[in-house]
FIKOLZA-1660 file (N, C-alpha, C; in steps of 0.1 Angstrom, whole numbers, plus 5000, padded with zeros to 4 digits):
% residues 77
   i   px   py   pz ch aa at
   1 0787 4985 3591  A  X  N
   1 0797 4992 3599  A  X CA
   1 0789 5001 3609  A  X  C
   2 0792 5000 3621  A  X  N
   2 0787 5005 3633  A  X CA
   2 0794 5024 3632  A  X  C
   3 0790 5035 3640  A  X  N
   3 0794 5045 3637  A  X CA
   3 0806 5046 3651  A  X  C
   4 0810 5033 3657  A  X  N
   4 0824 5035 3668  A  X CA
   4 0836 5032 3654  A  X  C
   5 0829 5022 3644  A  X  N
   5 0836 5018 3638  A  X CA
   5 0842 5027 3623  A  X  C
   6 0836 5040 3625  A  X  N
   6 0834 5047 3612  A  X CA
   6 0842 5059 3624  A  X  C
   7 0843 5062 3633  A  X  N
   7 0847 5071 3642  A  X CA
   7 0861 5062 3640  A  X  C
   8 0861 5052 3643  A  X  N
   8 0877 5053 3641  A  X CA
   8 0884 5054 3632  A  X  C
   9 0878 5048 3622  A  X  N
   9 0884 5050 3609  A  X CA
   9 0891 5067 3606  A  X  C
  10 0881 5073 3612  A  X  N
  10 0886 5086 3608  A  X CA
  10 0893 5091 3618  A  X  C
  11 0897 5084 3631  A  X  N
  11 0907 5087 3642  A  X CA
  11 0919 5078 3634  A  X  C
  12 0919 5068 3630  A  X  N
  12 0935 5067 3625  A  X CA
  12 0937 5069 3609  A  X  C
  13 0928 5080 3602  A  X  N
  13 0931 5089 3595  A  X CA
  13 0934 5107 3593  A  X  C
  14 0940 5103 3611  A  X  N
  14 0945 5116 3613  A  X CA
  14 0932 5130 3611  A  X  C
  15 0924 5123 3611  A  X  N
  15 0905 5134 3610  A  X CA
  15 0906 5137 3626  A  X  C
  16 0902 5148 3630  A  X  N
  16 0896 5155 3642  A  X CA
  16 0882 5146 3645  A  X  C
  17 0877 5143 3657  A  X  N
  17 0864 5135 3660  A  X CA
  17 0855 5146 3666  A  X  C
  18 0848 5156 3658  A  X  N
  18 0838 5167 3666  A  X CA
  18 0825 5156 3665  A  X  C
  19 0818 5168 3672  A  X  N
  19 0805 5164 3673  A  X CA
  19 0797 5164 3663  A  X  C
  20 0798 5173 3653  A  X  N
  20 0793 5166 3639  A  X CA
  20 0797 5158 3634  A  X  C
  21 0809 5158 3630  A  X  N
  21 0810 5144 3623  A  X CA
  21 0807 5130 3636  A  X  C
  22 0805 5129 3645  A  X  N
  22 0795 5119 3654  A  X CA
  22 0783 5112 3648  A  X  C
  23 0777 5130 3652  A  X  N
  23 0765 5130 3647  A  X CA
  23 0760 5118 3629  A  X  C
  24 0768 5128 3620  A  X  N
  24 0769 5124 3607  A  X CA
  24 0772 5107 3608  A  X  C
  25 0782 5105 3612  A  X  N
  25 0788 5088 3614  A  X CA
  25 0774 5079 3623  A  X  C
  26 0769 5088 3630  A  X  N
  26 0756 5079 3638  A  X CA
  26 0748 5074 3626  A  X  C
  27 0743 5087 3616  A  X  N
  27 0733 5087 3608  A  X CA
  27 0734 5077 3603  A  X  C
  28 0746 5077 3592  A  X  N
  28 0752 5065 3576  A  X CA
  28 0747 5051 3584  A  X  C
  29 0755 5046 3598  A  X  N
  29 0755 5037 3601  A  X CA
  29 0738 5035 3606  A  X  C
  30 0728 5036 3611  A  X  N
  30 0717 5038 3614  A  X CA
  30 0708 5038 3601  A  X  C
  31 0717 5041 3588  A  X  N
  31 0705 5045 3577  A  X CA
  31 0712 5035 3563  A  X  C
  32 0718 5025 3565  A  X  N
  32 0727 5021 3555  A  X CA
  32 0721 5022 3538  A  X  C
  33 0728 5022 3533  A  X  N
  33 0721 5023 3519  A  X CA
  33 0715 5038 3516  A  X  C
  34 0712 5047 3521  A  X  N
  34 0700 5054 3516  A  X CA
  34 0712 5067 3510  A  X  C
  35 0706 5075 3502  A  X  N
  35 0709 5085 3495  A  X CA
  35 0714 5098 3505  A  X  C
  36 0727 5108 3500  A  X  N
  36 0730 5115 3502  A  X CA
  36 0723 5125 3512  A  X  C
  37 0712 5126 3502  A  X  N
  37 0701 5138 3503  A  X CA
  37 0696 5133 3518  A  X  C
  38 0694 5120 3516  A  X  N
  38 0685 5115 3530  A  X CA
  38 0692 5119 3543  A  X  C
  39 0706 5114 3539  A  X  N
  39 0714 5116 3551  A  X CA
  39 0713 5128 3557  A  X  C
  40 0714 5142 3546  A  X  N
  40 0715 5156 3549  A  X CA
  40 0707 5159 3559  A  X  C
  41 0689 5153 3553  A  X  N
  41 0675 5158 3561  A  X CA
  41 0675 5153 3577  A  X  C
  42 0684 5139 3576  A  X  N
  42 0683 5135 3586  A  X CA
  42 0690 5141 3601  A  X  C
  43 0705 5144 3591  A  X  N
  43 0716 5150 3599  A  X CA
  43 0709 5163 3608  A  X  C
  44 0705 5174 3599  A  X  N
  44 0696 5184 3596  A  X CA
  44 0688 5184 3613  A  X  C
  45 0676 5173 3609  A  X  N
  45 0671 5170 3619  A  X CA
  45 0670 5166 3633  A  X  C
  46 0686 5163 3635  A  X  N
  46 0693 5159 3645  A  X CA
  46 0699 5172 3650  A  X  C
  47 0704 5178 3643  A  X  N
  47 0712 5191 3646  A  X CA
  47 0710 5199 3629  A  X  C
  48 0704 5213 3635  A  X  N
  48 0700 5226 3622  A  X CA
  48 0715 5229 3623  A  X  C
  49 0723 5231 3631  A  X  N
  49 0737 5241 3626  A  X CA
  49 0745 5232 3616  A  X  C
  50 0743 5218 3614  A  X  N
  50 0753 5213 3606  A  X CA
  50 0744 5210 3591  A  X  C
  51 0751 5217 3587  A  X  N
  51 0754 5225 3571  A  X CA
  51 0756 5213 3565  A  X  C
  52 0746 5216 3547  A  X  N
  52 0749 5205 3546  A  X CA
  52 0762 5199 3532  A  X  C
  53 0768 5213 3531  A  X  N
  53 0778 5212 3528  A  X CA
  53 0790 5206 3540  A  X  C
  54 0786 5205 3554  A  X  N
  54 0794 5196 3563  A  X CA
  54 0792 5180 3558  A  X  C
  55 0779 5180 3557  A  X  N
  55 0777 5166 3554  A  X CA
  55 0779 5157 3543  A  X  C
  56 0780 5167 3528  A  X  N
  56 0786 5161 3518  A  X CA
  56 0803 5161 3525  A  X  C
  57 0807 5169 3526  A  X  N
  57 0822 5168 3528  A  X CA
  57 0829 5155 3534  A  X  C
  58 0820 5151 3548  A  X  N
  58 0825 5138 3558  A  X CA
  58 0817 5127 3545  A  X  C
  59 0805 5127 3542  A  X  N
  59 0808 5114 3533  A  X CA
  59 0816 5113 3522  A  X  C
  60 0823 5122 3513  A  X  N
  60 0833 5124 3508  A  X CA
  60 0851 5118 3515  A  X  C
  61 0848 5125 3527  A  X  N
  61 0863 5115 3533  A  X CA
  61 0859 5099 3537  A  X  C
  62 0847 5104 3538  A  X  N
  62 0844 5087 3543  A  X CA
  62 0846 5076 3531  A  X  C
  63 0840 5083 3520  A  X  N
  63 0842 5075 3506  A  X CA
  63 0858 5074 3506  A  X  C
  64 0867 5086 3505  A  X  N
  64 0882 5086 3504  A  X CA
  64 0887 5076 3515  A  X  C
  65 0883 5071 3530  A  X  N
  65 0890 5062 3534  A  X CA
  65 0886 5050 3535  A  X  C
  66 0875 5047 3526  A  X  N
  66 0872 5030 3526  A  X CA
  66 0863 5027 3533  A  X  C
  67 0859 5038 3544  A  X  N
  67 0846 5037 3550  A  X CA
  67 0831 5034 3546  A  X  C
  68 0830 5041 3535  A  X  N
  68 0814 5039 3527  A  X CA
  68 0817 5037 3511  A  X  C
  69 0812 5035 3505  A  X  N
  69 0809 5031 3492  A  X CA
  69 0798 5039 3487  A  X  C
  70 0805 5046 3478  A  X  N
  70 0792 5055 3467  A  X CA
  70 0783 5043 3457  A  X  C
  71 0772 5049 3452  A  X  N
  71 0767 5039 3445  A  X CA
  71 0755 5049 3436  A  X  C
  72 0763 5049 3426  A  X  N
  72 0757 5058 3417  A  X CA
  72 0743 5053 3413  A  X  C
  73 0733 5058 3411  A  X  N
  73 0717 5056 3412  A  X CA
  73 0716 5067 3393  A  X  C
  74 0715 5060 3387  A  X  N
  74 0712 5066 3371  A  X CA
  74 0692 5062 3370  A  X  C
  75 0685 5070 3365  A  X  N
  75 0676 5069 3368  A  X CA
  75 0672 5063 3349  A  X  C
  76 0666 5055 3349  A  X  N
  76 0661 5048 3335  A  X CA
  76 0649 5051 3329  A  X  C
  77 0641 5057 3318  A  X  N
  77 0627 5063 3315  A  X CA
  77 0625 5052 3306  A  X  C
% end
């Protein structure tokens, strides 16, 4: 999923379209697969003002509207 296509999702789920969540939606689509944390450093590095309690939050609605998929990582010794 492209991030026009992750933008809309959250335009016809009645979500506001700022510039972070842009930003954030560029990232996921640009970095498929990779970990939370990754996204945060990335986000981070794109823009320092967005917090990264912003960035758990948007992949949290993104998970809630069918946009991304969590994928729990249990680590095995």
């Amino acid at each position: 999923m492209n991030d026009e296509q992750i933008i809309m999702m959250l335009r016809n789920n009645g979500m506001r379209i700022t510039k972070q969540r842009k930003i954030v939606a560029k990232v996921i689509a640009e970095n498929n697969g990779v970990s939370c944390k990754t996204i945060c450093c990335i986000v981070k590095n794109r823009d320092e003002s967005i917090g990264t309690a912003t960035v758990y939050r948007m992949i949290k609605e993104l998970e809630d509207i069918g946009a991304v998929e969590r994928i729990d990582m249990i680590k095995h010794n």
